[in-house]
C-alpha positions as MATLAB code, in Angstrom:
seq = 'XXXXXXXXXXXXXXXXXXXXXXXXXXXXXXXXXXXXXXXXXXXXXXXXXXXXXXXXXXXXXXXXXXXXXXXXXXXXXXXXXXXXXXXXXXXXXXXXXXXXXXXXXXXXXXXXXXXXXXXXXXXXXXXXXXXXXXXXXXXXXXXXXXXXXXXXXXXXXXXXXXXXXXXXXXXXXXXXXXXXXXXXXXXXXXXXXXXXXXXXXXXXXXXXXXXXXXXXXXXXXXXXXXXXXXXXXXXXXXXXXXXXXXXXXXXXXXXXXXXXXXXXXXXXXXX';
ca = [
      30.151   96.784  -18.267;
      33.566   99.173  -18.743;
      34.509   97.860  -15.870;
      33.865   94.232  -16.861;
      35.708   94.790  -20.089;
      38.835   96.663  -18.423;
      39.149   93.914  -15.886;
      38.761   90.502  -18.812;
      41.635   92.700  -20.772;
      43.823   93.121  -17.533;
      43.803   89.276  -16.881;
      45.967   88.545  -20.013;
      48.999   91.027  -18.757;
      52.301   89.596  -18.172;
      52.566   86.302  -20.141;
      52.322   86.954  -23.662;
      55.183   85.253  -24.420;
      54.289   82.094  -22.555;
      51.240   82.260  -24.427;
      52.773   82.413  -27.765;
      55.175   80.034  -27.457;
      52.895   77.062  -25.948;
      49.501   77.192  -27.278;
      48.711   76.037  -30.048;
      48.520   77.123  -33.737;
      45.135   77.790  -35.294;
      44.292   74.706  -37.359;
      44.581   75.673  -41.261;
      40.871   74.004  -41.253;
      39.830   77.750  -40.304;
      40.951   78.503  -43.466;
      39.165   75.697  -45.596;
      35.769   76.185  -43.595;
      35.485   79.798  -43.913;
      36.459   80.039  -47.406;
      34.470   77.298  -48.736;
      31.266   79.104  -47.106;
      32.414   82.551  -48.240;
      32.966   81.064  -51.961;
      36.064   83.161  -53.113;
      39.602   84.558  -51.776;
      38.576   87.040  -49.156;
      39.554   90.564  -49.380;
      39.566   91.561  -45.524;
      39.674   88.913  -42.727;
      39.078   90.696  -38.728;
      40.825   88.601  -36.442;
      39.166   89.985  -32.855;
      40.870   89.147  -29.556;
      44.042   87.857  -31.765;
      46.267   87.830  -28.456;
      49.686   87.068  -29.870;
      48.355   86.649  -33.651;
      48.303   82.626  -33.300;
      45.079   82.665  -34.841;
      45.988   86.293  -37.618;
      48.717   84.380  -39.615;
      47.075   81.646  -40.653;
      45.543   83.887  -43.197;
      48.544   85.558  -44.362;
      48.592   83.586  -47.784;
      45.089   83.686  -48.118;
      43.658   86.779  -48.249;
      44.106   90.582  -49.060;
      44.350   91.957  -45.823;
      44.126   90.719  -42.229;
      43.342   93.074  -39.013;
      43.950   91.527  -35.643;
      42.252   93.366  -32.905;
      44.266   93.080  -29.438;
      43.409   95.269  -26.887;
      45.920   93.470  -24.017;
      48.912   95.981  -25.017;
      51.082   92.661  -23.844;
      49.504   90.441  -26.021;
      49.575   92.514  -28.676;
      53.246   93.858  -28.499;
      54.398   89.929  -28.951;
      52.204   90.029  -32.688;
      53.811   93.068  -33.346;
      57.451   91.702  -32.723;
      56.832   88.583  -34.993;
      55.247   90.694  -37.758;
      58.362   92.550  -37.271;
      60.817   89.724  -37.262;
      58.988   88.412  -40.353;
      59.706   91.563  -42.353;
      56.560   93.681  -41.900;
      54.142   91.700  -44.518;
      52.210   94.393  -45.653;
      48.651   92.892  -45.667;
      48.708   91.919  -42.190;
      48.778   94.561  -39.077;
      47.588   94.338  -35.677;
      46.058   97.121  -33.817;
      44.177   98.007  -30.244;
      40.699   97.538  -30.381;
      37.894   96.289  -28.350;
      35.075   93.771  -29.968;
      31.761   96.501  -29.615;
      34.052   99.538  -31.440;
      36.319   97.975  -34.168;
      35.917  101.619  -35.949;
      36.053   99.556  -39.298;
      33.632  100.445  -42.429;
      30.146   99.428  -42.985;
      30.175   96.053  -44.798;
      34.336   95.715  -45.027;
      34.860   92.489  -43.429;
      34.764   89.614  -45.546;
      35.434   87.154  -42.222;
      35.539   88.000  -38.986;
      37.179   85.526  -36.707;
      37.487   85.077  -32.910;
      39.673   82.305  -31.830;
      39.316   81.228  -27.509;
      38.191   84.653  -27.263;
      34.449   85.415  -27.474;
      34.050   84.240  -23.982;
      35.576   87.206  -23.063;
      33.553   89.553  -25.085;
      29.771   90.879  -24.102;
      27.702   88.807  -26.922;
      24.896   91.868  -27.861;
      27.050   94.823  -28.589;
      30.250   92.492  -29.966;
      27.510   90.671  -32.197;
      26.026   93.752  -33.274;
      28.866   95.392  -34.122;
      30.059   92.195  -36.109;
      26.956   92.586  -38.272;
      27.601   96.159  -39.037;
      31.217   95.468  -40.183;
      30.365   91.966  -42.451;
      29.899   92.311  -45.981;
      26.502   90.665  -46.787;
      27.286   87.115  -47.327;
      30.071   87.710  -44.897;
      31.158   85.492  -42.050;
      31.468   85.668  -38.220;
      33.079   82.014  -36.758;
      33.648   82.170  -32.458;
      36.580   79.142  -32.189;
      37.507   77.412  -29.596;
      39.508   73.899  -28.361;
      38.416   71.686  -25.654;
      40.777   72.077  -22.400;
      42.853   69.788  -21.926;
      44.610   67.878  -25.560;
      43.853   64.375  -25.388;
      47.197   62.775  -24.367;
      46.764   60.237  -21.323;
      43.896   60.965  -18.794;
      45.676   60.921  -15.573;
      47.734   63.711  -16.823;
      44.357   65.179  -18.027;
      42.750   64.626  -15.073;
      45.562   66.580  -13.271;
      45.353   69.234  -15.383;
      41.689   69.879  -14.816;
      42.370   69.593  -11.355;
      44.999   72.339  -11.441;
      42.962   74.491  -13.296;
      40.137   74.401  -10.907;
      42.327   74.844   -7.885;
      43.797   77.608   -9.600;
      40.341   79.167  -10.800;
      39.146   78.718   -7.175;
      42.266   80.540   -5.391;
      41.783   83.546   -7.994;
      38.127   84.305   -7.239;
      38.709   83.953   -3.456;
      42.523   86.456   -3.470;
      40.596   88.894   -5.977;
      38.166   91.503   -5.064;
      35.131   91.688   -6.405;
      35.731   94.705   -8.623;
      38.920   93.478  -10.115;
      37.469   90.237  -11.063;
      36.714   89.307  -14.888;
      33.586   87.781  -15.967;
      33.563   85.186  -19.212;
      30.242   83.978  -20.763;
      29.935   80.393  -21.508;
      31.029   78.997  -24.563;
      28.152   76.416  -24.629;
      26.267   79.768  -25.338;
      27.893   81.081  -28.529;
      25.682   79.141  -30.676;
      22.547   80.615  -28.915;
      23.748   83.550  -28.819;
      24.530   84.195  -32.659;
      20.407   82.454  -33.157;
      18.968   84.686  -30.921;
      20.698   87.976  -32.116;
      18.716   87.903  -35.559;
      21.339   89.001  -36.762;
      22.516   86.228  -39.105;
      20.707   84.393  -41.928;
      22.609   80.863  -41.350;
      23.922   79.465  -38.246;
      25.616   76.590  -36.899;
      28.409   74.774  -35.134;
      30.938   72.438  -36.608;
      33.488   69.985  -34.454;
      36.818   68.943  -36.411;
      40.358   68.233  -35.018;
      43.508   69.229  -34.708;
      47.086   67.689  -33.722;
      50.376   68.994  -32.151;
      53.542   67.704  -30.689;
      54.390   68.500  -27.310;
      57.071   67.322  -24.501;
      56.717   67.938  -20.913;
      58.031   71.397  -20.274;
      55.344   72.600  -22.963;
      52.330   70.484  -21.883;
      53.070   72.009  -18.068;
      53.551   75.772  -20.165;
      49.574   75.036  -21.385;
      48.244   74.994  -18.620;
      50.477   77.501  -16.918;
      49.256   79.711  -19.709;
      45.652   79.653  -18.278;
      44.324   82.947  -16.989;
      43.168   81.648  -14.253;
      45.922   79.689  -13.105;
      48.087   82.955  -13.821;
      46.068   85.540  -12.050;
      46.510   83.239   -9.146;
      50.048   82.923   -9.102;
      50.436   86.540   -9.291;
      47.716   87.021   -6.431;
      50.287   85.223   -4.713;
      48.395   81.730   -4.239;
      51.845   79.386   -3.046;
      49.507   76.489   -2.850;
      48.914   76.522   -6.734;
      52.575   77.160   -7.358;
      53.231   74.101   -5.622;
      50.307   72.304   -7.658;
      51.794   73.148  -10.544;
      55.342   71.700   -9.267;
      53.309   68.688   -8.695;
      52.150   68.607  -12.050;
      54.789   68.885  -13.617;
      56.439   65.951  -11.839;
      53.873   64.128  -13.491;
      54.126   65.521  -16.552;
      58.077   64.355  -16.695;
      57.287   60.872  -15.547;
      54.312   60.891  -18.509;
      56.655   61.954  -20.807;
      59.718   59.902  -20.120;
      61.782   62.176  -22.090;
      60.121   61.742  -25.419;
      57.786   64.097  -27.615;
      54.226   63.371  -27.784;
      51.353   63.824  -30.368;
      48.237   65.603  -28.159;
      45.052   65.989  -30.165;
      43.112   69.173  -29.577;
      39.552   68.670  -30.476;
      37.891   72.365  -31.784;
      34.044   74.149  -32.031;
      33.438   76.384  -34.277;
      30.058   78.579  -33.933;
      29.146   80.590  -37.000;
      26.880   82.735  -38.685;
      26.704   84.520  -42.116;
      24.847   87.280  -42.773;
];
């Protein structure tokens, strides 16, 4: 299982800032949900597998204190340079920190958050530990957005298409002990029943929108694990997919910004 671990951390190294600067925003519906269920202003929100702290600042004017747990050291050193640039708020921080050892308090956490990132973490130990940590009454939310944005289905299309080739030339260039392993996120919901752990669970769907061009919609799916771990495997034939794709991507386009609608799951449970 270390090994497991070590090697889903490893996969996000070298394009944090391609990360940051294409994906997109967590929606401020996060915010709503969560706080409507927890009933008041929370005091501590965990933010666990925060990346590049996307999904950390959307709390920053809503609660007491935010935590975002990175362990990817590249990741992690892009939050730190924005919480830098934006003068060091002093209840938000980001530290290293895997999902089954957060080495917070008993009952601390008023929210605990994991945004396109529970996939990535082993569901009995990182649920556990997420009980131990939550305040009773406290809330753990896994989510995540559907892959691709709804923009125009041939471009979709192409872009699941790229993905796969990509996902395909990984697992074939990589060895078997360097690969990472992600559980499925069909399972989250299952996974937070079956763990007892939580007295109310369930999933809720809402939406989300964001403007992209060309050059950013092509940086999406260029920021895919997969697709990177190939390229630096050294798979030419998805480089030149990706060339392809973005051809398309500039002819979808036509010069001109687009609204792309991102459709989002959330899995919770409160405890």
């Amino acid at each position: 299982m270390q090994d497991i671990r070590r090697n889903n951390v490893d996969r996000f190294t070298g394009f944090g800032a391609l990360y940051d600067q294409n994906r997109p925003s967590a929606p401020t519906e996060v915010v709503d949900i969560l706080t409507t269920y927890l009933g008041h202003k929370p005091r501590m929100i965990a933010d666990v597998g925060c990346g590049t702290g996307l999904s950390s600042w959307i709390w920053l004017h809503e609660a007491d204190r935010i935590i975002g747990f990175e362990p990817s050291d590249d990741m992690r050193t892009v939050a730190e340079s924005k919480w830098e640039s934006a003068g060091k708020p002093d209840n938000l921080r980001f530290v290293s920190g895997l999902s089954h050892e957060l080495g917070l308090p008993d009952d601390s956490v008023d929210i605990l958050t994991c945004s396109q990132s529970f996939h990535w973490m082993e569901p009995q130990s990182t649920l556990s530990e997420f009980a131990r940590v939550l305040r009773p009454g406290g809330i753990f939310a896994a989510y995540d957005c559907d892959w691709p944005p709804m923009l125009d289905w041939q471009l979709e299309q192409a872009y699941q298409q790229l993905v796969l080739t990509a996902d395909n030339r990984a697992l074939q260039l990589s060895s078997p002990e360097s690969q990472a392993y992600k559980w499925s996120k069909d399972g989250h919901l299952g996974q937070i029943q079956q763990s007892g752990l939580f007295r109310y669970v369930r999933e809720i769907v809402f939406h989300h929108r964001e403007t992209f061009d060309a050059d950013r919609y092509v940086n999406l799916a260029l920021s895919q694990g997969g697709l990177q771990t190939a390229l630096k495997l050294g798979a030419d034939e998805v480089r030149t997919a990706a060339d392809e794709f973005r051809q398309l991507a500039v002819k979808v386009f036509d010069g001109h910004a687009r609204s792309a609608l991102f459709s989002y799951r959330m899995r919770l449970g409160i405890v």
